[in-house]
C-alpha positions as CSV (number, residue, x, y, z in Angstrom):
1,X,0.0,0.0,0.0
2,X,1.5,3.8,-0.9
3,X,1.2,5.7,1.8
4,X,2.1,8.7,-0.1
5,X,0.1,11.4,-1.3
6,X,0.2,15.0,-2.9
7,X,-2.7,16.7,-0.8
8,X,-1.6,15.1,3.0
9,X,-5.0,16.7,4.4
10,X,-8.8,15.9,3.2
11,X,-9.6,19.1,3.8
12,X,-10.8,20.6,1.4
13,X,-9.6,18.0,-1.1
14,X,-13.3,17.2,-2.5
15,X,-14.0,20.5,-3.5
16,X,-10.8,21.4,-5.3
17,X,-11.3,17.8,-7.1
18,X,-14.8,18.5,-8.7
19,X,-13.4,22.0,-9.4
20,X,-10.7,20.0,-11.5
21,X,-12.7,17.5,-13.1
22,X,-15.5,20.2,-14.6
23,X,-12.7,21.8,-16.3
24,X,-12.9,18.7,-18.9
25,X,-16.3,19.4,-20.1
26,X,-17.4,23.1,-20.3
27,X,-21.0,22.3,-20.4
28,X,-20.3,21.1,-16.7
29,X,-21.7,23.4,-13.5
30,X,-20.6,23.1,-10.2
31,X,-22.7,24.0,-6.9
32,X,-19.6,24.2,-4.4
33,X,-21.2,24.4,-1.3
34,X,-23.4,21.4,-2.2
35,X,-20.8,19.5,-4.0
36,X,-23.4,18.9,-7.2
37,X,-22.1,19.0,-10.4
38,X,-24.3,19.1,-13.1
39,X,-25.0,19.3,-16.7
40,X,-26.2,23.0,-18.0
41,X,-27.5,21.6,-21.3
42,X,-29.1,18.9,-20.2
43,X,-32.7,18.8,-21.6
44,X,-35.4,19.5,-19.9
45,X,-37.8,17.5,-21.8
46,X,-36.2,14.2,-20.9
47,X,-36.2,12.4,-17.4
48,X,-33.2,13.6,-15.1
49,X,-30.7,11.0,-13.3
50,X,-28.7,12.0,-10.4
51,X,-26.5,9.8,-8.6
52,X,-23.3,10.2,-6.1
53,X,-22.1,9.2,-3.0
54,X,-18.6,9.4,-0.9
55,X,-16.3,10.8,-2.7
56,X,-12.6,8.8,-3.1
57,X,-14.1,6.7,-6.1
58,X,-13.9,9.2,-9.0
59,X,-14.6,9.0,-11.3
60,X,-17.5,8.0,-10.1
61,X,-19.9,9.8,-9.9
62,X,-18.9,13.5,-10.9
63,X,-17.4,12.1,-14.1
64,X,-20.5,10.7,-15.7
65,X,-22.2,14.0,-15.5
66,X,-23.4,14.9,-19.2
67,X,-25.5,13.8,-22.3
68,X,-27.2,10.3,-22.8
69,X,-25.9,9.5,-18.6
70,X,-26.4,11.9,-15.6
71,X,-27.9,15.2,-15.2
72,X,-26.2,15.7,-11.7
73,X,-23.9,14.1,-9.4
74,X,-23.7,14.4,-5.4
75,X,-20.3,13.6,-3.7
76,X,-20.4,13.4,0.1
77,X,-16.7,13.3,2.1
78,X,-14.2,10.5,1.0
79,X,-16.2,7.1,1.7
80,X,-19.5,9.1,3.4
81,X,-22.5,9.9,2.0
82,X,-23.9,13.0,0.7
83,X,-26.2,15.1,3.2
84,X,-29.5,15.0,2.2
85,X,-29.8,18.6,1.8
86,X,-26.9,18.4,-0.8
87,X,-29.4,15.8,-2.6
88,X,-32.3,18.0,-2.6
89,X,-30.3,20.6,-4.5
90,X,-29.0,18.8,-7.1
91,X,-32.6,17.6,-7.7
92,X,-33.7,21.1,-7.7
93,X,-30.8,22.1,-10.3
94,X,-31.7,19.9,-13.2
95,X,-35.7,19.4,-13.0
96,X,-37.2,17.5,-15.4
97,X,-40.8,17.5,-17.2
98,X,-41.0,14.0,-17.3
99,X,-39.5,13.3,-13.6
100,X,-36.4,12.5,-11.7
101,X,-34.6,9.3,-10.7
102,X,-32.2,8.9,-8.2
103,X,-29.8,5.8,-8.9
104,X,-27.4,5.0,-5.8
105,X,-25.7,1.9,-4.5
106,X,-26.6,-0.1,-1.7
107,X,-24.9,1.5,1.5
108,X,-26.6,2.7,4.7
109,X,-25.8,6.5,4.3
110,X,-26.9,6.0,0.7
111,X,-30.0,4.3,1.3
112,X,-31.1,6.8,4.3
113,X,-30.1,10.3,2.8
114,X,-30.9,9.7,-0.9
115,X,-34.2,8.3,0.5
116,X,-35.1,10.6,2.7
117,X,-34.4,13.6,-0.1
118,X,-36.9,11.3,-2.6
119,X,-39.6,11.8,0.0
120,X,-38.9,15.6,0.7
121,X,-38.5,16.1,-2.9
122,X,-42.4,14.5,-4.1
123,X,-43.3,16.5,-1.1
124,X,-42.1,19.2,-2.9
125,X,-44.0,18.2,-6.6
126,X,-41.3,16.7,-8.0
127,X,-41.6,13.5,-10.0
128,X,-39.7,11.5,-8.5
129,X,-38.4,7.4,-8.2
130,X,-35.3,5.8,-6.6
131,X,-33.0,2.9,-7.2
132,X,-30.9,1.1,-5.1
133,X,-28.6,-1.1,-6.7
134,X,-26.9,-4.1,-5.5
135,X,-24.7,-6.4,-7.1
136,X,-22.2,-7.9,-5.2
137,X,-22.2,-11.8,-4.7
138,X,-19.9,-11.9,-2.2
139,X,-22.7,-11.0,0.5
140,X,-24.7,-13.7,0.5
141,X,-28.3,-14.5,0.9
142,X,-28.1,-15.8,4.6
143,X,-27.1,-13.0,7.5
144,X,-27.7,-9.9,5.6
145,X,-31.0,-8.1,6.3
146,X,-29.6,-5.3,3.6
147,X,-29.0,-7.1,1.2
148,X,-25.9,-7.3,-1.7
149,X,-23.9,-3.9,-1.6
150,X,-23.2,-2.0,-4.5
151,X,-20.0,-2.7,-6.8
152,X,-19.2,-1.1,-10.7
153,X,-22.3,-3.0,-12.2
154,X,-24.1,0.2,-11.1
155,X,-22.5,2.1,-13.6
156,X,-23.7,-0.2,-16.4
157,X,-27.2,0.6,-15.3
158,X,-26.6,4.6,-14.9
159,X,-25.4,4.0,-18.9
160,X,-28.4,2.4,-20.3
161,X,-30.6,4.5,-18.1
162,X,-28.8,7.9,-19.6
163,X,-29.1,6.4,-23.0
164,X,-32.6,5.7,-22.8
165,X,-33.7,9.3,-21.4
166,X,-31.6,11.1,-24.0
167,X,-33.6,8.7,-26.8
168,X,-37.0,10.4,-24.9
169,X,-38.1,7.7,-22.6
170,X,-41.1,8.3,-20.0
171,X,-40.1,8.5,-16.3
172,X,-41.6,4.4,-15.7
173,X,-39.9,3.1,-18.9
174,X,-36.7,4.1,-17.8
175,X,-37.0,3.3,-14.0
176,X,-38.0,0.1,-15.2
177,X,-35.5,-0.3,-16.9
178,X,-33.1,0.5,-14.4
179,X,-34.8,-2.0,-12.0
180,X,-34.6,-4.7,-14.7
181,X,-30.8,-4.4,-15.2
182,X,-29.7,-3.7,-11.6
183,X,-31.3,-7.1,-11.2
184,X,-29.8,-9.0,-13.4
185,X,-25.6,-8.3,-12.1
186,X,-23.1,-10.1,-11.0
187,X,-20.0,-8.7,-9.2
188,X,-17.1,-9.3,-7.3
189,X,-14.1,-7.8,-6.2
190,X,-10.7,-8.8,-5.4
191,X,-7.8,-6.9,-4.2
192,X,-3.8,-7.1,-3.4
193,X,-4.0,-4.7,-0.9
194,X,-6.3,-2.0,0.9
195,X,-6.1,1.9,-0.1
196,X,-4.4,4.3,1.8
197,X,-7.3,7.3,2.6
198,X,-5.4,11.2,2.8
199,X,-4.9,12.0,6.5
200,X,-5.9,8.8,7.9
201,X,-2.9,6.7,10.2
202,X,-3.9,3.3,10.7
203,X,-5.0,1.4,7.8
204,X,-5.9,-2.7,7.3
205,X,-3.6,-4.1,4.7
206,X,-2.8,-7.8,3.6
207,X,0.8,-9.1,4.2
208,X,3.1,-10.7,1.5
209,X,1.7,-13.3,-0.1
210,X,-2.3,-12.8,0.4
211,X,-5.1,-11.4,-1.8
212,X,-8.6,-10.9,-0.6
213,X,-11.6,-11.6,-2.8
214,X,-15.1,-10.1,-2.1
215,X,-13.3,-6.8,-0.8
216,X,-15.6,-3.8,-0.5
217,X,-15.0,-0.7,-1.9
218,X,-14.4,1.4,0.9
219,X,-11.5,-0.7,2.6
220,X,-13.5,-2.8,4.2
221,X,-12.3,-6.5,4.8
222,X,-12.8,-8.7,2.1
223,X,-15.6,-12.0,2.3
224,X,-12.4,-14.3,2.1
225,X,-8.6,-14.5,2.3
226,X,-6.4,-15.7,0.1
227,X,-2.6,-17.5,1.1
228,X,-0.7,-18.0,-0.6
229,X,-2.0,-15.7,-3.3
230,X,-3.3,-17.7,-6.3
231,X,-2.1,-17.4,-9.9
232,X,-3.8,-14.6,-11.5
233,X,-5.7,-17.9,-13.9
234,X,-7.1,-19.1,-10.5
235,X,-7.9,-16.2,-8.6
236,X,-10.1,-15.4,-12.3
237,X,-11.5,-18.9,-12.0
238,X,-13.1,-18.2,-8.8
239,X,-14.4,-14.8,-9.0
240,X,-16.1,-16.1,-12.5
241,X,-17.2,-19.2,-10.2
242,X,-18.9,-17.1,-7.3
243,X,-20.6,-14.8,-9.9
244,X,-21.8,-17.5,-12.1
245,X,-22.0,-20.7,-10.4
246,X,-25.9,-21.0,-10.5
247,X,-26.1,-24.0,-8.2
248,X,-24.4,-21.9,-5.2
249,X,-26.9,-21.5,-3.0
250,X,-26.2,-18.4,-1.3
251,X,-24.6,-16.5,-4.3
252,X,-26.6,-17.6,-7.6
253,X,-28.6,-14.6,-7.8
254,X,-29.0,-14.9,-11.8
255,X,-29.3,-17.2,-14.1
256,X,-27.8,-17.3,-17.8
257,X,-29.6,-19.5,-20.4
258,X,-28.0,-20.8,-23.9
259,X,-28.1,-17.7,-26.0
260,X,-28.3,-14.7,-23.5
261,X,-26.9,-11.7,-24.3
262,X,-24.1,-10.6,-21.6
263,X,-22.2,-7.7,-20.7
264,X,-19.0,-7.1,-19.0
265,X,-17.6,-4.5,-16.9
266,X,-14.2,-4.5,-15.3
267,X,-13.4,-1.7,-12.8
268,X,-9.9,-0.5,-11.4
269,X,-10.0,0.3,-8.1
270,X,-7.7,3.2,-9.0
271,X,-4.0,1.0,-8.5
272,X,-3.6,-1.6,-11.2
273,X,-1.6,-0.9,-14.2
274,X,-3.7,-1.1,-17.9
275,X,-0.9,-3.2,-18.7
276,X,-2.3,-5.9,-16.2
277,X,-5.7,-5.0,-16.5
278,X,-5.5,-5.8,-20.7
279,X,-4.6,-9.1,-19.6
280,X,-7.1,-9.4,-16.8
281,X,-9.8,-9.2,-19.2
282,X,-8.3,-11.2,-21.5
283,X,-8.2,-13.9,-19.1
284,X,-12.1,-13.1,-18.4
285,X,-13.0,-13.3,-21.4
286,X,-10.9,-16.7,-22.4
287,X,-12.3,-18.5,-19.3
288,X,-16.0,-16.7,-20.0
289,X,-15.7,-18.6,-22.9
290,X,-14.2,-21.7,-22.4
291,X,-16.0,-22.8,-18.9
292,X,-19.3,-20.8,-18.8
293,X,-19.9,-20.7,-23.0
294,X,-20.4,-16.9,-22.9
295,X,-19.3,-14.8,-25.5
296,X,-20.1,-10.6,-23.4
297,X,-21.4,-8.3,-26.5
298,X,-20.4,-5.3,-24.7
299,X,-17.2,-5.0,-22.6
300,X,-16.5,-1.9,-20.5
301,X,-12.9,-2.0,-18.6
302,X,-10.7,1.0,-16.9
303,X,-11.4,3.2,-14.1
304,X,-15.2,3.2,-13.4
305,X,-15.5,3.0,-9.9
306,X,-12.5,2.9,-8.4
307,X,-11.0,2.8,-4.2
308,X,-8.5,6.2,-4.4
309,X,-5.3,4.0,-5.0
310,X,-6.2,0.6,-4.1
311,X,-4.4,-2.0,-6.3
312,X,-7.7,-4.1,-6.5
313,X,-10.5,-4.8,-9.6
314,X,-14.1,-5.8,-9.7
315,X,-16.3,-7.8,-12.4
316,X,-19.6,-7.7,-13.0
317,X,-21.6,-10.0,-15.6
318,X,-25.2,-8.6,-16.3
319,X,-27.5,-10.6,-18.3
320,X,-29.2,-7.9,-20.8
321,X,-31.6,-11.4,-22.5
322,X,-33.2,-11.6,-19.0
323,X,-33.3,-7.7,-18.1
324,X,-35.0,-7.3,-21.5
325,X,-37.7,-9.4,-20.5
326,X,-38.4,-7.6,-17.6
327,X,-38.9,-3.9,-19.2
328,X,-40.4,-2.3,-22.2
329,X,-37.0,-2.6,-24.6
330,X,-36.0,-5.2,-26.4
331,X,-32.1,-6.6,-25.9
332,X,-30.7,-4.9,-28.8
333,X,-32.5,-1.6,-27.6
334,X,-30.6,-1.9,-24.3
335,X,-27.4,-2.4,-26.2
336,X,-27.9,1.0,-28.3
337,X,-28.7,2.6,-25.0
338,X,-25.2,1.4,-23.7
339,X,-23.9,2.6,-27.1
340,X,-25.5,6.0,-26.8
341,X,-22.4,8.5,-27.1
342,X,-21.5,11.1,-24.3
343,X,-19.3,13.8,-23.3
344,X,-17.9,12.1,-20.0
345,X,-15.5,10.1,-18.3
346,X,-17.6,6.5,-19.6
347,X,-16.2,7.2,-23.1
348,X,-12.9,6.1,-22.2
349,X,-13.8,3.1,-20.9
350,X,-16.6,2.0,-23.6
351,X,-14.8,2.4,-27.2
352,X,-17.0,1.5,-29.9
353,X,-18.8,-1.5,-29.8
354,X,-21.7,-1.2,-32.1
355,X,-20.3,-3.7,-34.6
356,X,-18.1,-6.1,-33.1
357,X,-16.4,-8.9,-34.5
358,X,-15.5,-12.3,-32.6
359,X,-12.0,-12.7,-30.7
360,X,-10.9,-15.2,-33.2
361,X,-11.0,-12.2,-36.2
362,X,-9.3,-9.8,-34.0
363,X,-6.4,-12.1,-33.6
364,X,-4.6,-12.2,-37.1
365,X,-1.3,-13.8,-37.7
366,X,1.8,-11.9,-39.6
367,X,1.9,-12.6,-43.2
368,X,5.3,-15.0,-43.9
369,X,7.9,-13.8,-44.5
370,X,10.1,-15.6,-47.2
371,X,13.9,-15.7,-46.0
372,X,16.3,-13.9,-48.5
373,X,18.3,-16.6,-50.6
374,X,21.9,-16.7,-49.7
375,X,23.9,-16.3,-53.3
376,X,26.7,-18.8,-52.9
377,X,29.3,-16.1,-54.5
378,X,28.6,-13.7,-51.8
379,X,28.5,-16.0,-48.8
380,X,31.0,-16.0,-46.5
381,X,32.1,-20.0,-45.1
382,X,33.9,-21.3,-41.8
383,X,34.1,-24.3,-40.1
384,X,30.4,-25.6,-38.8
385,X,32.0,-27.0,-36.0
386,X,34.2,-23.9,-34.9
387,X,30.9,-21.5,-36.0
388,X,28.9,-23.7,-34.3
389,X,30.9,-23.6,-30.6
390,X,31.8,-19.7,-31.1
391,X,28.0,-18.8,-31.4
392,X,27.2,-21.4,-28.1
393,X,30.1,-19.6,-26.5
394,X,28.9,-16.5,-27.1
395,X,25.5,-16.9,-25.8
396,X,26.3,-19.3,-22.6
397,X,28.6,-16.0,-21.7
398,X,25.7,-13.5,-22.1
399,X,22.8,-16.2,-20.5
400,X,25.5,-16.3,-17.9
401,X,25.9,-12.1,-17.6
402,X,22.5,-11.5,-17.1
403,X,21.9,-11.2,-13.6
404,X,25.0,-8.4,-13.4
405,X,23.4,-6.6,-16.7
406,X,19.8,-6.4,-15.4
407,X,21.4,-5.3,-12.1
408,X,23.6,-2.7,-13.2
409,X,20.8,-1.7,-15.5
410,X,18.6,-1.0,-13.0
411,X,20.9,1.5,-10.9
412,X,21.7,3.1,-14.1
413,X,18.6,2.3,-16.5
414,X,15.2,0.9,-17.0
415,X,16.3,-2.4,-16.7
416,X,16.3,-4.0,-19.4
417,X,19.4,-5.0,-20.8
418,X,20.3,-8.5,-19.1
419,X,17.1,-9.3,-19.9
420,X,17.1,-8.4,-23.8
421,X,20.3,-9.7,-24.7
422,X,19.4,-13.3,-22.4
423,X,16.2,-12.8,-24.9
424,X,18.6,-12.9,-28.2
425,X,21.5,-15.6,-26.9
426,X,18.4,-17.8,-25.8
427,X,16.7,-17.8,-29.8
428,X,20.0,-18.1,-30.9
429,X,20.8,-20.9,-29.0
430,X,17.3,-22.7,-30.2
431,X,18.0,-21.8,-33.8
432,X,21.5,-23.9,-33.3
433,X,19.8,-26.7,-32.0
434,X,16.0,-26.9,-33.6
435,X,17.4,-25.4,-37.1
436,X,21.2,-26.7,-37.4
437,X,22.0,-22.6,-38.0
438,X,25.8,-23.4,-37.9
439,X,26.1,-26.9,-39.9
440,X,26.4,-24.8,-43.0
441,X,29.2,-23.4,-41.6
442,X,27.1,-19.7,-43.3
443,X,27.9,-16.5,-41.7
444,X,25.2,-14.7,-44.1
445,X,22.8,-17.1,-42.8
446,X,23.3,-16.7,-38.8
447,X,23.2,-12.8,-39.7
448,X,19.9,-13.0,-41.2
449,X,19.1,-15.5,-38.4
450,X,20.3,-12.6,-35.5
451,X,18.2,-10.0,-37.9
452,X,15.0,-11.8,-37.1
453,X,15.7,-12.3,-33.4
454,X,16.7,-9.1,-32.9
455,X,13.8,-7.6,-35.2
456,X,11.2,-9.8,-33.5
457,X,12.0,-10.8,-30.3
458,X,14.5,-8.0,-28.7
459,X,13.1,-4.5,-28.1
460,X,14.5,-1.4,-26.6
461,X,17.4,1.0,-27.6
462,X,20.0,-2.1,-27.5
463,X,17.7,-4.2,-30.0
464,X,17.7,-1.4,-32.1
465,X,21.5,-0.3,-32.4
466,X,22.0,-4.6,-33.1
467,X,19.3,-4.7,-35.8
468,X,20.7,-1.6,-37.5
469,X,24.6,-3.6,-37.2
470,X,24.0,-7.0,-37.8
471,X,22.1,-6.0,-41.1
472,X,24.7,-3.4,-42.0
473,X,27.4,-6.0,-41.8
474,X,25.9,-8.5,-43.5
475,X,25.3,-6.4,-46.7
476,X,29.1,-5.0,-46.0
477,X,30.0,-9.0,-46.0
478,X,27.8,-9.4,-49.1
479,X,29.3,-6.9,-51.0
480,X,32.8,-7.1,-50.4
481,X,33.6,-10.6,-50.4
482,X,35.9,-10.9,-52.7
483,X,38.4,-8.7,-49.6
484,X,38.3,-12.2,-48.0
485,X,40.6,-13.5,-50.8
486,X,42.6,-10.5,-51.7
487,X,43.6,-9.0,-48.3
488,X,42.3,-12.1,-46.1
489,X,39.8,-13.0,-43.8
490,X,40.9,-10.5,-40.6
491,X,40.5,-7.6,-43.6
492,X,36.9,-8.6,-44.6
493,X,35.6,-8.7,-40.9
494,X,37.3,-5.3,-40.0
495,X,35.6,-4.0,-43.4
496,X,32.1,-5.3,-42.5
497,X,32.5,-3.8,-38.8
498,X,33.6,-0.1,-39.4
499,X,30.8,0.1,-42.6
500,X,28.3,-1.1,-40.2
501,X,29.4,1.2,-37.4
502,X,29.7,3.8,-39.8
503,X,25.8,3.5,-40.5
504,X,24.8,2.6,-37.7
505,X,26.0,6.5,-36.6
506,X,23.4,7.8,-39.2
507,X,20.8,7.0,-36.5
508,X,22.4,7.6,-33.2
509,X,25.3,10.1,-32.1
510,X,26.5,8.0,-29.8
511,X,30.6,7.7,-29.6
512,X,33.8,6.4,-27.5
513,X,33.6,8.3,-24.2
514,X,29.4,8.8,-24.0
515,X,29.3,5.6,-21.7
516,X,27.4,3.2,-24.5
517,X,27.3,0.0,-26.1
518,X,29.7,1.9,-28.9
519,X,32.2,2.0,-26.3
520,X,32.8,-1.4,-27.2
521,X,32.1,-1.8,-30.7
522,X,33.6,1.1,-31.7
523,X,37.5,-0.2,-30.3
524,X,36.6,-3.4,-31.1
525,X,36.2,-2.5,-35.2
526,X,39.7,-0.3,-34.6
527,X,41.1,-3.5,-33.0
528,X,40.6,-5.5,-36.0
529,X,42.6,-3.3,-38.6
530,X,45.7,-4.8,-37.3
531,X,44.1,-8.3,-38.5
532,X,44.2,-9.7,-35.4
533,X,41.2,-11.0,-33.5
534,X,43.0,-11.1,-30.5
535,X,43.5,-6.9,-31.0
536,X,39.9,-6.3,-31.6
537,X,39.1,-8.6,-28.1
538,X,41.3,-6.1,-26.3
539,X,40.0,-3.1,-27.3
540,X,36.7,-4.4,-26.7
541,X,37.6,-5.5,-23.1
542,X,39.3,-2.3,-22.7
543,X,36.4,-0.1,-23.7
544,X,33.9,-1.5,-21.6
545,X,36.1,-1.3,-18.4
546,X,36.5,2.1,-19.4
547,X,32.9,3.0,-19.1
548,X,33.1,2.9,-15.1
549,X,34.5,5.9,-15.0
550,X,32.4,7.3,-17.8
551,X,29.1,10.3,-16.8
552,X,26.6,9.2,-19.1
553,X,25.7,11.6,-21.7
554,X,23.3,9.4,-23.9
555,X,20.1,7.4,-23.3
556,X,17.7,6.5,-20.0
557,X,20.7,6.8,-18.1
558,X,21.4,10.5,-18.4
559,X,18.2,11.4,-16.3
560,X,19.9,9.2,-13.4
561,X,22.0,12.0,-11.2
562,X,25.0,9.6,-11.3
563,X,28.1,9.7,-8.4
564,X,30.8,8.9,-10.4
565,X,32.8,9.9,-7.1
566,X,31.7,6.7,-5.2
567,X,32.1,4.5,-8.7
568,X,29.9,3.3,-11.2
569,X,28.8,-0.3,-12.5
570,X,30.0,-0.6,-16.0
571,X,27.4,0.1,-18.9
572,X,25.4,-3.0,-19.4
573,X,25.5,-2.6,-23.2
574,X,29.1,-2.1,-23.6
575,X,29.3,-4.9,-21.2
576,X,27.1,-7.4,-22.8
577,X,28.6,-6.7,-26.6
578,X,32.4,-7.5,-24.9
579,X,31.2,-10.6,-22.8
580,X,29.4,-11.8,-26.2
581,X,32.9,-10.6,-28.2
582,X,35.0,-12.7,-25.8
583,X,32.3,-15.9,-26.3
584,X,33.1,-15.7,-29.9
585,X,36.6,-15.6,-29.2
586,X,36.6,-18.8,-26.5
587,X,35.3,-20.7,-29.1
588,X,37.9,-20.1,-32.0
């Protein structure tokens, strides 16, 4: 759990958020005292839906303030409800002909204040209905009087809801709709660890090595502990089996026959990367399909209700067949309401999913690629047995490196290079053995080989500068063959390197002194003019000793404030190109 935070105090801190987040949408009004922000061209002639609650899960509910969703939002303090008078006023802001409806999830403070400002506001001649939506299966049926709390899934039905006013639905059709859909939800949470709430000292968290599933959205404790933490497959396989498992007793709340419709929404809780949560719902969606046979026609994922930072998620599976059945619109109405463009937060996490195609068309397959044929007169031939062992060499050295590299990396870096260059020696390595690469004895063709590694398996700066030389200096090999028999082998190779270096300086300005992987090649191709291997090994070695004392002055590493005074680990490029050099050299 980060503790950390750039406002230390809540005070305050609610107010100058919604002043923040209306500055995205200038159609957007603000009621400080109240905290209501609403919509100032919202239409009049269409049935108005206010939601909110405590404030800390932005951008719920502020954020989903404009056309085809809300016509105002209430935020209370962080994790409390709104007062009721703050209610009252944003159902006085944004009055409708047709009626209001106030949409909130299933919490006391909720329930009580949002209830009590329904009553006052008929009272007052408003039209006016209220929803309370709860969709969380970890609260079962036995020992709660309140029923399931509210998750995410409650921003699925604010969608369709919004969608269905802005198409000009009475105040009934789209309050039953909204009852239909909340109904028909599944959710669960999970979470590595609790948020940390601004000015608050003592906070629950889980230890090393546990996850809690069925976690609340407010901190509170999850319905179950998890140690050791599962595989994220697993912990996937059981939040899919409490929300769908309709033979569970105490959590089959709805049913899904062969052919219905679903949905999917997956929530951040405001701390898990988009790189994990792209493969969160892939691995949803695989297992949705392969163990419950559903295929979801809409899917929803990013930051729709979130926890401030926690590093946790929620799913929720709604069933839009059965909802359909239970209002006046048809399934695929439903689905245009979700589809209903707006000017808020919900468009990031929607896209466009009015056509879709299936997963297996989305997945396509490079076109093949046919391998350039090697002319014999321009090929350059050693022993397949010393080939062979210099490449094996070569990578065992760098395979070997790696732990130093990534570590040196990482001080100096973004970490990358011991893995990267592990990466290339370890396709090198199965190219040897599954293709017979050296049994040739074809220099051209372990080039080309190292082009396609490098090309497709080895990213980053350092997979760039090797693509750039290995091609280089196999075209310099190509074309200048015939150096092998008029000047010797030693002259050919010392060609090839200094015209690949040569081009490879076209594309980065990177010399002898700047603390980079040139600090070895470029001694290394100097080495070689004497026609010595042995020279070029020597300069190589020498280079890349060199670079501890070097102050970068190229790449990730220059926005490191570096101590040269108390010594530096070498750079893990130079490095890696003179433990791969001397490989090749053990083997000759």
């Amino acid at each position: 759990m980060s503790k950390r935070h750039l406002f230390q105090s809540p005070d305050g801190l609610v107010t100058k958020a919604l002043r923040g987040i209306v500055a995205y949408n200038p159609s957007l009004g603000l009621d400080e005292t109240n905290r209501v922000v609403f919509d100032s061209a919202y239409n009049k002639s269409n049935v108005s839906i206010i939601s909110g609650g405590g404030s800390g899960h932005e951008p719920a509910w502020s954020g989903y303030v404009g056309q085809n969703m809300l016509a105002a939002s209430v935020a209370g303090d962080i994790f409390a409800s709104p007062s009721t008078k703050q209610i009252l006023a944003a159902i006085d802001r944004v009055p409708s002909e047709k009626g209001t409806i106030l949409v909130v999830t299933n919490y006391t403070g909720d329930c009580l204040h949002f209830g009590l400002a329904n009553e006052k506001a008929i009272a007052k001649g408003h039209k006016c209905k209220m929803i309370i939506c709860g969709d969380d299966v970890s609260v079962g049926r036995k020992g709660s009087l309140v029923g399931r709390r509210g998750l995410a899934g409650q921003i699925g039905v604010l969608k369709v809801m919004g969608g269905a006013a802005g198409a000009g639905g009475s105040l009934d059709e789209v309050y039953d709709l909204g009852m239909a859909f909340s109904q028909q939800i599944v959710s669960i949470a999970a979470t590595l660890d609790h948020c940390h709430v601004p000015g608050r000292a003592e906070h629950a968290t889980l230890t090393d090595g546990e996850m809690e599933i069925g976690t609340g959205p407010h901190n509170e404790p999850g319905y179950k502990k998890l140690s050791p933490a599962p595989s994220a497959q697993e912990l996937v396989n059981q939040v899919l089996t409490y929300c769908l498992n309709e033979g569970d007793p105490e959590r089959g709340y709805v049913k899904f026959r062969t052919g219905d419709e679903a949905m999917l929404l997956v929530s951040n809780f405001g701390g898990m990367s988009h790189l994990e949560m792209g493969a969160l719902v892939d691995e949803l969606l695989e297992q949705l399909s392969a163990n419950w046979s559903l295929e979801p026609v809409r899917i929803s994922c990013g930051f729709l209700e979130t926890s401030l930072n926690a590093p946790a998620f929620s799913v929720s599976i709604i069933n839009v067949t059965a909802a359909a059945e239970n209002c006046s619109y048809s399934a695929d109405e439903i689905k245009s309401f979700f589809d209903a463009r707006t000017n808020t937060h919900w468009e990031s996490t929607a896209g466009s999913q009015a056509v879709r195609r299936s997963r297996k068309e989305q997945f396509v397959q490079p076109p093949a690629e046919p391998r350039q044929a090697i002319e014999d007169s321009k090929d350059l031939r050693i022993d397949p047995v010393v080939l062979d062992k210099m490449l094996r060499g070569a990578c065992a050295q760098l395979i070997e490196a790696e732990p130093d590299l990534t570590k040196w990396d990482t001080v100096m870096g973004d970490g990358d290079c011991g893995e990267t260059l592990k990466t290339g020696a370890s396709c090198l390595i199965a190219a040897l053995d599954s293709k017979d690469l050296a049994a040739q004895g074809s220099v051209i063709a372990v080039l080309q080989e190292l082009e396609e590694i490098v090309e497709g398996k080895m990213g980053g700066t350092l997979g760039g500068i090797l693509g750039i030389f290995f091609v280089s200096m196999r075209t310099a090999l190509e074309e200048n063959i015939s150096l092998a028999r008029s000047e010797g082998l030693p002259q050919l190779w010392a060609k090839a390197v200094r015209t690949a270096l040569d081009n490879l300086r076209r594309y980065t300005p990177a010399k002898v002194g700047d603390r980079t992987v040139m600090d070895t090649l470029i001694p290394f191709a100097e080495g070689l003019l004497s026609g010595q291997f042995a020279d070029g090994v020597a300069a190589a070695v020498k280079g890349a000793e060199l670079t501890k004392t070097l102050k970068p002055r190229l790449g990730r590493a220059t926005y490191v404030g570096a101590d040269t005074s108390k010594g530096l680990p070498p750079d893990p490029g130079a490095w890696g190109a003179m433990v791969a050099i001397k490989g090749l050299q053990a083997g000759i």
